[in-house]
Backbone as ProteinMPNN parsed JSONL, in Angstrom:
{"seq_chain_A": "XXXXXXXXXXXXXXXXXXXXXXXXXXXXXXXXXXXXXXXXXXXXXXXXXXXXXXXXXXXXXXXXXXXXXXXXXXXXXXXXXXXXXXXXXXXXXXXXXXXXXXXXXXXXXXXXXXXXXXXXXXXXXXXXXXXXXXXXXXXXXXXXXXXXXXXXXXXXXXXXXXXXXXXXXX", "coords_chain_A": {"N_chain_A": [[57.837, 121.494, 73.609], [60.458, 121.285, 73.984], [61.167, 122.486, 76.582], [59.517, 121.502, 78.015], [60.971, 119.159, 78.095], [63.271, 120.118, 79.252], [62.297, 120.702, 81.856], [61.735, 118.009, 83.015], [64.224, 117.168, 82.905], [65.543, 118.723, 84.598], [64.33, 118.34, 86.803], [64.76, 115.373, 87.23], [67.387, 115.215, 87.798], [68.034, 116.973, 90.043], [66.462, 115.169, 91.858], [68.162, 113.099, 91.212], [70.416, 114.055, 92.372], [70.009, 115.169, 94.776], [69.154, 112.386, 96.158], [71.733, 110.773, 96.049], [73.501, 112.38, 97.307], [72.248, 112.068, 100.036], [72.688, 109.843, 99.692], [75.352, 109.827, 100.004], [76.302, 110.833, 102.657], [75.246, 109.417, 104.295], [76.746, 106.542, 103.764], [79.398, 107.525, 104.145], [78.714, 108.245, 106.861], [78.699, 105.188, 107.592], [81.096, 104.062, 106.579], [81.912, 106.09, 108.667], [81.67, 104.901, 111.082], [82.223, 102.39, 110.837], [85.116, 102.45, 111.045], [85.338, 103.267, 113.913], [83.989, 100.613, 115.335], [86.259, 98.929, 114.453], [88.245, 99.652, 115.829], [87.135, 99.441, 118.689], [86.716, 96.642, 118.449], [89.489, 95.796, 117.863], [90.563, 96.866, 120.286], [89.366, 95.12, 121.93], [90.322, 92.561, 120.797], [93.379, 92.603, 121.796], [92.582, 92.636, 124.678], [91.677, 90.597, 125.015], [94.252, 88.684, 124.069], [95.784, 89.368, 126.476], [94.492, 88.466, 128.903], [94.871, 85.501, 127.74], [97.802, 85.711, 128.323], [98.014, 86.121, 130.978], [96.747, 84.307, 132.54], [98.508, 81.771, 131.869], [100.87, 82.804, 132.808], [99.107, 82.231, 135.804], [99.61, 79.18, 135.276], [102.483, 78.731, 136.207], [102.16, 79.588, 138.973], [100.379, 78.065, 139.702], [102.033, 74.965, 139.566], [104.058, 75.594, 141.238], [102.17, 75.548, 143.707], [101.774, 72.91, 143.531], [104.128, 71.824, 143.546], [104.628, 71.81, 146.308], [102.503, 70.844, 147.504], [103.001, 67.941, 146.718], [105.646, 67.886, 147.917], [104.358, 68.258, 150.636], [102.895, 65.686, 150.899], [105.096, 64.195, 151.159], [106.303, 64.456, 152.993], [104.247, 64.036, 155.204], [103.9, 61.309, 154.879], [106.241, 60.932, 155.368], [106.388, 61.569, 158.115], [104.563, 59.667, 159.336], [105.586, 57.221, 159.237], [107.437, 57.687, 161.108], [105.644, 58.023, 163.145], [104.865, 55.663, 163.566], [106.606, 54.37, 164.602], [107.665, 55.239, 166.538], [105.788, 53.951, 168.068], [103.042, 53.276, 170.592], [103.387, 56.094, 171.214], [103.5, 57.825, 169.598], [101.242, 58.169, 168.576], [99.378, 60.261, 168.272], [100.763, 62.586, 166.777], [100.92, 60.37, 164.478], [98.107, 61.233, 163.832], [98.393, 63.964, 163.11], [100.007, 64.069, 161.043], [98.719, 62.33, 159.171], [96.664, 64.357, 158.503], [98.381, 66.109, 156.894], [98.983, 64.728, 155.123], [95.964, 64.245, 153.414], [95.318, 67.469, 153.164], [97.543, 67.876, 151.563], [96.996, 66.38, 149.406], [94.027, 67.376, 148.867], [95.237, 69.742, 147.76], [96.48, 69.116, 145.659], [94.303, 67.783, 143.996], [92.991, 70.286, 144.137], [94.678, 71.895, 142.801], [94.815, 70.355, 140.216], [92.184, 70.934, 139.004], [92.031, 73.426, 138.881], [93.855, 73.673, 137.161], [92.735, 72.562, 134.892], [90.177, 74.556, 134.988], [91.596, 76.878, 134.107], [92.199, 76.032, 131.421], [90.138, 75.463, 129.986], [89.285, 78.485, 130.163], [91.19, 79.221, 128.506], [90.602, 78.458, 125.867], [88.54, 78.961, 125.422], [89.212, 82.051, 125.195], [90.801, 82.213, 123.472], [88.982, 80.867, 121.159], [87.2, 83.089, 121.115], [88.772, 85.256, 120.188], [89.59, 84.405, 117.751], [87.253, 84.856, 116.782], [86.793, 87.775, 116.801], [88.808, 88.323, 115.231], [87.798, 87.294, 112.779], [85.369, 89.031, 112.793], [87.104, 91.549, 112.86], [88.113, 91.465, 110.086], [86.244, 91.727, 108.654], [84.516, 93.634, 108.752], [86.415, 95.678, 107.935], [86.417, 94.773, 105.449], [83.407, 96.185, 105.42], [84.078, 98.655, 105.473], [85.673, 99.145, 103.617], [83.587, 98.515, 101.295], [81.828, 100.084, 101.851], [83.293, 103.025, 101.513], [83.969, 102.92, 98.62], [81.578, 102.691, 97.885], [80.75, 105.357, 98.577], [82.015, 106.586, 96.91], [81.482, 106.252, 94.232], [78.485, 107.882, 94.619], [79.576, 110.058, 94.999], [80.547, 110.666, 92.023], [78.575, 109.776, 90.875], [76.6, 112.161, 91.409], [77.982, 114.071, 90.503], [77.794, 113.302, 87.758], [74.835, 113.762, 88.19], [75.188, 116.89, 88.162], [76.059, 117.352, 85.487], [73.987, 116.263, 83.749], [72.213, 118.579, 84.509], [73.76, 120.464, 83.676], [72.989, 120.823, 80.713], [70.673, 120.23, 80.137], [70.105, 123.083, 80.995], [71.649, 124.016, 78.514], [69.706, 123.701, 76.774]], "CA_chain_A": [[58.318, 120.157, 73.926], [61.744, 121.175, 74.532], [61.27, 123.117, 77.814], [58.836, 120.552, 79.035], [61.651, 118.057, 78.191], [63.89, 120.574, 80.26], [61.946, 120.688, 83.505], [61.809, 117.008, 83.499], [65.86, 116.86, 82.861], [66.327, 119.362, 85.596], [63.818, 117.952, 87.994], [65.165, 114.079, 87.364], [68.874, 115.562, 87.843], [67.789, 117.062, 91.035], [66.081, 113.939, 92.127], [69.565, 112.501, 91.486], [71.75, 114.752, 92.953], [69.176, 114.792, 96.668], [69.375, 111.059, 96.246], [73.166, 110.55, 95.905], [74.216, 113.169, 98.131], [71.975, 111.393, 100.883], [73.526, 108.382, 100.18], [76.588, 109.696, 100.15], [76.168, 111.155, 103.858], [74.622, 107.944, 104.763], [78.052, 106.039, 103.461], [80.272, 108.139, 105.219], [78.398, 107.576, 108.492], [78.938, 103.766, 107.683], [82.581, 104.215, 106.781], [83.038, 106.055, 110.362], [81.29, 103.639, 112.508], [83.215, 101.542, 110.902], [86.448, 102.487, 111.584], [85.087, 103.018, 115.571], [83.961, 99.345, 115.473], [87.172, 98.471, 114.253], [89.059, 100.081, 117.273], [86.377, 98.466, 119.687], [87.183, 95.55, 118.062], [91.06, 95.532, 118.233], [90.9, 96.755, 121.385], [88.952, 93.24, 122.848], [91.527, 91.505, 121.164], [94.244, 92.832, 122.82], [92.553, 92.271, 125.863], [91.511, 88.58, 125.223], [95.414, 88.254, 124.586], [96.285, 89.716, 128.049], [93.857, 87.055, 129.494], [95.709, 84.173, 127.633], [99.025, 85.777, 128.961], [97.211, 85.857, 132.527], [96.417, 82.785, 133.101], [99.995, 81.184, 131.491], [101.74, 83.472, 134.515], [98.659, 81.355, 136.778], [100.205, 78.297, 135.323], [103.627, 78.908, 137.117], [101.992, 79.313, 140.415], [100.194, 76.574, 140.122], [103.272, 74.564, 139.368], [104.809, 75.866, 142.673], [101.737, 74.977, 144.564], [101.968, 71.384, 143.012], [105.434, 71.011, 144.443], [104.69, 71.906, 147.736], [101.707, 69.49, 147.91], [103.708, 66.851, 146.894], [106.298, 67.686, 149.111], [103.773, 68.047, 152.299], [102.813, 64.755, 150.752], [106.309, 63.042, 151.345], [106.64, 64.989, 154.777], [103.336, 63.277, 155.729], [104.356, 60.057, 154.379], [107.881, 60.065, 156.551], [105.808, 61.626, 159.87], [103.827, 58.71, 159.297], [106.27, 56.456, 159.534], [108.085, 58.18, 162.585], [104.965, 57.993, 164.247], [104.828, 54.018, 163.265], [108.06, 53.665, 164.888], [107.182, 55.403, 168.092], [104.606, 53.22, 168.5], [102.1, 54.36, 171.77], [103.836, 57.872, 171.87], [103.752, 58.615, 168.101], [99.65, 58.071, 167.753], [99.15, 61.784, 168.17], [101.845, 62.657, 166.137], [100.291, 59.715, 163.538], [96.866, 62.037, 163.178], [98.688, 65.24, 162.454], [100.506, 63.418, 159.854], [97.809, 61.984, 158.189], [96.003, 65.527, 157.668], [99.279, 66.747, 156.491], [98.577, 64.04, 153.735], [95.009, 64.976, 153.271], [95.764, 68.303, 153.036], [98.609, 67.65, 150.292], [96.189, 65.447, 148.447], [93.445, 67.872, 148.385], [95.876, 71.004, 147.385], [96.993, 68.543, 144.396], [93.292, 68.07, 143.117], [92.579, 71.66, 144.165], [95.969, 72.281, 141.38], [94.136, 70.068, 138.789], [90.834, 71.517, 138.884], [92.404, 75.198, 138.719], [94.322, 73.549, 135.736], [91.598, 72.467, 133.89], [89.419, 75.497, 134.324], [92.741, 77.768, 133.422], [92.607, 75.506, 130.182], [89.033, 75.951, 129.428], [89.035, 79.801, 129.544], [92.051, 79.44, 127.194], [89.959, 77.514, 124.585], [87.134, 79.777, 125.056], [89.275, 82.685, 125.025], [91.428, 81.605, 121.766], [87.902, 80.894, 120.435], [86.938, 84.575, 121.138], [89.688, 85.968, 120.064], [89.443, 84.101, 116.35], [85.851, 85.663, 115.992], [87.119, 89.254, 116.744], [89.721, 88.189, 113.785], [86.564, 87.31, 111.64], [84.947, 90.334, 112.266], [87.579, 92.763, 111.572], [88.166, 91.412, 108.513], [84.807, 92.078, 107.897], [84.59, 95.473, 109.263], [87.528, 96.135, 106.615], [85.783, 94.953, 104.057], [82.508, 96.625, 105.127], [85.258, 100.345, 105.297], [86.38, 99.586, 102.207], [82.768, 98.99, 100.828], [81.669, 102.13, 101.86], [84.336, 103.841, 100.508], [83.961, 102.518, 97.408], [79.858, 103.487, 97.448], [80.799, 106.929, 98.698], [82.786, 107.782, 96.075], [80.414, 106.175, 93.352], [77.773, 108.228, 94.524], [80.456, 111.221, 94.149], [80.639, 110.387, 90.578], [77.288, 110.243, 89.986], [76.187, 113.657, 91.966], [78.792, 115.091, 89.455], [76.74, 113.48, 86.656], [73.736, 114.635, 87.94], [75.119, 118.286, 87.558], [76.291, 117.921, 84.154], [73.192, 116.089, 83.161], [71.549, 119.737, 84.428], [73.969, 122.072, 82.722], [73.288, 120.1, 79.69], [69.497, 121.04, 80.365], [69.95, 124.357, 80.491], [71.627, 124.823, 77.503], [68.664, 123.189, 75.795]], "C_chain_A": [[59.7, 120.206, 74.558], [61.586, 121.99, 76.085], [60.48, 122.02, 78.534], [60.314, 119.106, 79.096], [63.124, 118.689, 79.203], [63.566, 120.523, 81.755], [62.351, 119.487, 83.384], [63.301, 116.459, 83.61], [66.397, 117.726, 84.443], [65.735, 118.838, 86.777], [64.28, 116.378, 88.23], [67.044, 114.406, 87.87], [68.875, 116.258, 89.363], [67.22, 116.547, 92.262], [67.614, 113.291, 92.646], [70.35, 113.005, 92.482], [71.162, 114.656, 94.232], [69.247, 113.608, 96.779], [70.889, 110.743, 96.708], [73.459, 111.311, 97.099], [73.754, 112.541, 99.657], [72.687, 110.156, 101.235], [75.26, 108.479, 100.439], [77.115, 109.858, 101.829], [75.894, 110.112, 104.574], [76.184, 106.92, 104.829], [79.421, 106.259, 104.355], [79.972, 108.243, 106.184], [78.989, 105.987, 108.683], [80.631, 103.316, 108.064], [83.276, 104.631, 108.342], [82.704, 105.303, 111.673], [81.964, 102.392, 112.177], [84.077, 101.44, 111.498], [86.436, 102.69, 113.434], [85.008, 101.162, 115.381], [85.425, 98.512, 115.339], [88.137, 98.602, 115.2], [88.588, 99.031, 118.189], [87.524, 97.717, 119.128], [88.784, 94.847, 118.009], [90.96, 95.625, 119.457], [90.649, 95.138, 122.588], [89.635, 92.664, 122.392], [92.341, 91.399, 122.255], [94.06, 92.944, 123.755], [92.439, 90.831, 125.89], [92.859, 88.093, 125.462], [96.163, 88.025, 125.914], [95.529, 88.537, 128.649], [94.632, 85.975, 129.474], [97.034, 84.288, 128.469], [98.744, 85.693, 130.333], [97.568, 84.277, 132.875], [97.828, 81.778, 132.301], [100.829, 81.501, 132.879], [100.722, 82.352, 136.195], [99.549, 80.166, 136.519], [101.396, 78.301, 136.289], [103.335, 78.798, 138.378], [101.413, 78.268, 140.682], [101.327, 75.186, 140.437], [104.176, 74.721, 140.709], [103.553, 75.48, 143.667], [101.036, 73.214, 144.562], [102.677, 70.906, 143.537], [104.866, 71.315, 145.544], [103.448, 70.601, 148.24], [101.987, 68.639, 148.086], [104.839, 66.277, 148.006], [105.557, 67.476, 150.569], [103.27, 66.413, 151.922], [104.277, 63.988, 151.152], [106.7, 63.427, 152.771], [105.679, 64.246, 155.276], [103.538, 61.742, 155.964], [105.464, 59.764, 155.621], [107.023, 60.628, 158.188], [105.277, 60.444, 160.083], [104.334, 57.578, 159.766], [106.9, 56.626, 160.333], [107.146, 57.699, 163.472], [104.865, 56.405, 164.245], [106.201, 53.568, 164.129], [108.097, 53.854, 166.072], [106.769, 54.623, 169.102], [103.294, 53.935, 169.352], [102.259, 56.024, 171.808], [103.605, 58.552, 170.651], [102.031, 58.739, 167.322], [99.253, 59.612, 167.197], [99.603, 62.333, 167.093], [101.094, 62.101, 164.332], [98.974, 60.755, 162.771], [97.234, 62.817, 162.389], [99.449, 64.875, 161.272], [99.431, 63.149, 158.642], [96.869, 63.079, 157.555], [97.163, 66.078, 157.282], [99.055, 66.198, 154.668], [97.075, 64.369, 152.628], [94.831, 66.065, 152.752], [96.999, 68.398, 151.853], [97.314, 67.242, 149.179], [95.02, 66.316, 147.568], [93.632, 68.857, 147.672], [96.041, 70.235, 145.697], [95.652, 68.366, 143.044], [92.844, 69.519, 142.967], [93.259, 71.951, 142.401], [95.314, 71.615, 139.824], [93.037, 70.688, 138.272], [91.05, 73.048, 138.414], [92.889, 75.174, 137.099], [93.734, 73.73, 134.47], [90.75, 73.808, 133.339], [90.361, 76.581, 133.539], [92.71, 77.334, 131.518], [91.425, 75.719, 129.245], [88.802, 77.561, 128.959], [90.464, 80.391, 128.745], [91.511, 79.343, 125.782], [88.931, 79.028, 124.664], [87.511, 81.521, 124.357], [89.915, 82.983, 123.585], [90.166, 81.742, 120.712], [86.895, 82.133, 119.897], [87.311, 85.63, 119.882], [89.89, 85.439, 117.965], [88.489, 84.841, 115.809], [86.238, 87.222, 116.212], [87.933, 89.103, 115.333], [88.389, 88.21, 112.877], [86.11, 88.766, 111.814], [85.445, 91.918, 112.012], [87.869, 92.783, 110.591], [87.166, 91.83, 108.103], [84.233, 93.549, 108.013], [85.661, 96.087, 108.428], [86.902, 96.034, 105.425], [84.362, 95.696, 104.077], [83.175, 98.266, 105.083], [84.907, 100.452, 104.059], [85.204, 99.574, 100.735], [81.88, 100.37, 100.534], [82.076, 103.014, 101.737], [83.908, 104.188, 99.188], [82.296, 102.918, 97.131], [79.716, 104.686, 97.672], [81.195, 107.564, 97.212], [82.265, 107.44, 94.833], [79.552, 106.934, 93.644], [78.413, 109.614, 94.453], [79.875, 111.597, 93.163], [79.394, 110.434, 89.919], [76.343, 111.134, 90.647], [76.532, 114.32, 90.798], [78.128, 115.048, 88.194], [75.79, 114.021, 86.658], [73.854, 116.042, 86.961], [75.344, 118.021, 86.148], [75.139, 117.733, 83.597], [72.435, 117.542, 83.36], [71.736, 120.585, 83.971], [73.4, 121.307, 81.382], [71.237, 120.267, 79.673], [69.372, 122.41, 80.114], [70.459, 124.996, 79.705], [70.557, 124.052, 76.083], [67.77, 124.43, 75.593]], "O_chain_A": [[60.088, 119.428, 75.429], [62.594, 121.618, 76.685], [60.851, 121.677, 79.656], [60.475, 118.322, 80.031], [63.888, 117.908, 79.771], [64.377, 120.345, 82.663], [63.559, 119.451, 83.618], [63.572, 115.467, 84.287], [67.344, 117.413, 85.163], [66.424, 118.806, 87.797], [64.21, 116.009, 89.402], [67.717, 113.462, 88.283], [69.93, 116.022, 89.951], [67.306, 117.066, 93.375], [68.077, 113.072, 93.766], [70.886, 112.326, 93.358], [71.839, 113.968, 94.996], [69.523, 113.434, 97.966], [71.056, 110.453, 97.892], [73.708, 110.581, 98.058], [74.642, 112.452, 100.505], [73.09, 109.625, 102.27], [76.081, 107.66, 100.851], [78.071, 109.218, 102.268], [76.481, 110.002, 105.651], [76.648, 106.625, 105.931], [80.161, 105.494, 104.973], [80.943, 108.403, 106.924], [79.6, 105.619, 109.685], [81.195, 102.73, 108.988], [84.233, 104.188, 108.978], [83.227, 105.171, 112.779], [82.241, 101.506, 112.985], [84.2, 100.624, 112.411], [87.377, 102.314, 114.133], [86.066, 100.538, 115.306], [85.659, 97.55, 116.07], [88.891, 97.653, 115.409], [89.224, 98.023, 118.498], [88.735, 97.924, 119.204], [89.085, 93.657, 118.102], [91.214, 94.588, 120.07], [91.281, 94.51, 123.438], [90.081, 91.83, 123.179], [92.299, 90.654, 123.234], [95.023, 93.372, 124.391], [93.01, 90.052, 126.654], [93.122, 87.381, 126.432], [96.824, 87.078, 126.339], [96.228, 87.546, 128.859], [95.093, 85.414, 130.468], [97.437, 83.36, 129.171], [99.542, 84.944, 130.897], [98.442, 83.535, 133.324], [97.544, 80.617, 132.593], [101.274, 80.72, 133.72], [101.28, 81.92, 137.204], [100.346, 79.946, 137.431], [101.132, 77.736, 137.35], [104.018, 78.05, 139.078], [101.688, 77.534, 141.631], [101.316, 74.559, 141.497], [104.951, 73.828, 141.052], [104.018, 74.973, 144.688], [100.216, 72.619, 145.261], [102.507, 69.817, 144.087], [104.222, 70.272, 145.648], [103.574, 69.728, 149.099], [101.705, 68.047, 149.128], [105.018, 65.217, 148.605], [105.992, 66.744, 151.458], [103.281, 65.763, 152.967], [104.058, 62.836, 151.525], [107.345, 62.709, 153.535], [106.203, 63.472, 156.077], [103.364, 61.129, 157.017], [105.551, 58.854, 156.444], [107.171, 59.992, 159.232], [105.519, 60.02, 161.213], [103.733, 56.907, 160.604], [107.307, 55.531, 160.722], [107.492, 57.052, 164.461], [104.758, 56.0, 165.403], [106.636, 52.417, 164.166], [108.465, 52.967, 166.843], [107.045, 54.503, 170.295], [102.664, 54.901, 168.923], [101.513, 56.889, 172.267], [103.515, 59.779, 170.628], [101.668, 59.132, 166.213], [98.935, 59.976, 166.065], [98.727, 62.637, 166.283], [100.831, 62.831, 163.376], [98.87, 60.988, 161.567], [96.855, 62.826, 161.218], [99.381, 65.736, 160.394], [99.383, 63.652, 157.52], [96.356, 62.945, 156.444], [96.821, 67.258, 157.355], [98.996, 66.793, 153.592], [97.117, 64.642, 151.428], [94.147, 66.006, 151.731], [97.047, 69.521, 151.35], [96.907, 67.967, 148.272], [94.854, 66.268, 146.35], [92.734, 69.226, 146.914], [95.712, 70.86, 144.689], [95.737, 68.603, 141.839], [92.397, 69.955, 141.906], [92.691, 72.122, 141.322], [95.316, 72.148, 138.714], [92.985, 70.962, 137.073], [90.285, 73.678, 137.684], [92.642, 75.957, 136.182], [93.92, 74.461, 133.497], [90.563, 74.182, 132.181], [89.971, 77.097, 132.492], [93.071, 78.074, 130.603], [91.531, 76.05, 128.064], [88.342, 77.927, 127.878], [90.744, 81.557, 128.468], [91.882, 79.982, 124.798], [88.84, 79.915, 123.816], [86.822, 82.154, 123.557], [89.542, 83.84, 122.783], [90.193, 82.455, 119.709], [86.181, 82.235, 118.899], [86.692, 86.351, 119.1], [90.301, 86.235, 117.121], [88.576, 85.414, 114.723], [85.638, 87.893, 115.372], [87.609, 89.821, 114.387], [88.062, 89.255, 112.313], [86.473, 89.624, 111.009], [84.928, 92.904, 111.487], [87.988, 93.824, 109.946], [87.183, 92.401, 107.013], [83.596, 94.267, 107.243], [85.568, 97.312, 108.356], [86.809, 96.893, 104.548], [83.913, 95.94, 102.957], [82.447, 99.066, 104.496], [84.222, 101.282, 103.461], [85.407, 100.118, 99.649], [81.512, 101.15, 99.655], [81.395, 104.038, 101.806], [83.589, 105.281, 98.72], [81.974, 103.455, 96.072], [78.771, 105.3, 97.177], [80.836, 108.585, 96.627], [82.503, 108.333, 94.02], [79.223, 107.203, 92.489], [77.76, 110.428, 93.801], [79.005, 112.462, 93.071], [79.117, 110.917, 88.82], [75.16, 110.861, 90.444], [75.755, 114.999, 90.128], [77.835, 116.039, 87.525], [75.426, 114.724, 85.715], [73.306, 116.377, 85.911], [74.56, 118.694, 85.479], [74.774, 118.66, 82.873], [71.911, 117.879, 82.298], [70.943, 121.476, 83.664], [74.306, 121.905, 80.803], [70.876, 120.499, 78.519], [68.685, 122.893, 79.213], [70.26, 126.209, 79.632], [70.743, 123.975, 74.869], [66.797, 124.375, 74.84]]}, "name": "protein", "num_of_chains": 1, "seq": "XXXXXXXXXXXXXXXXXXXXXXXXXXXXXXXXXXXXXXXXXXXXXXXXXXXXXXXXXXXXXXXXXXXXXXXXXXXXXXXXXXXXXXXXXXXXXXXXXXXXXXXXXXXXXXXXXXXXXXXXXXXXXXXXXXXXXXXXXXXXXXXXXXXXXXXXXXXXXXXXXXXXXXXXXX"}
């Protein structure tokens, strides 16, 4: 009885220990794709940031091609009125004016429209850039899980063995 109750101690302890040790190999794959994912994963932040800083530096130029619209808008405006003052001689004069205005007008919606979308792939990118936050937190805590199951299945490899010396001095 006692040797039959030995095989089955040494063959359930060897069970264990091929079990555990799998999982432990298994764990420590998890743990290092973790810590890759976690790189990835910083790294697209710190590009989403660069984006937001991007398009802030667009703001500025926009901003300079705002004034100038406005201004070809007030240059249009006073040709306009030169050519009004001319009368007969200033018609010509009058046209090229009025696409000067045109031309202002459309640069100024052009400037809003650029605005807007500049503002949208802020939101979207902000919005991005939160879920990379979510999932390295979570990629930390899935590290630090698999840590923590590596080194439990350590602990109980190590039991296995004793449970086997503990067999063979039966």
């Amino acid at each position: 009885m006692t040797l039959e109750i030995q095989n089955k101690l040494h063959e359930s302890s060897q069970l264990i220990s091929e079990g555990t040790e799998k999982t432990t190999a298994m764990m420590e794959e998890i743990a290092s794709t973790a810590k890759i994912l976690s790189s990835h994963i910083g790294y697209l932040k710190e590009k989403g940031n660069r984006v937001i800083e991007e398009t802030h530096k667009t703001g500025e130029i926009l901003n300079f091609v705002s004034a100038v619209g406005r201004n070809s808008n007030l240059l249009g405006l006073n040709a306009s009125i030169e050519a009004a003052r001319a009368g007969e001689h200033g018609k010509g004069f009058a046209v090229v004016a009025q696409e000067i205005r045109k031309m202002a007008d459309e640069s100024t919606l052009a400037v809003e429209n650029i605005k807007n979308t500049l503002n949208t792939i802020r939101q979207e990118t902000d919005e991005i850039i939160s879920a990379i936050d979510k999932a390295l937190i979570l990629g930390e805590q899935q590290l630090r899980a698999s840590d923590e199951v590596a080194h439990d299945m350590e602990e109980l490899t190590h039991s296995a063995y004793e449970v086997e010396k503990i067999a063979d001095q039966l």
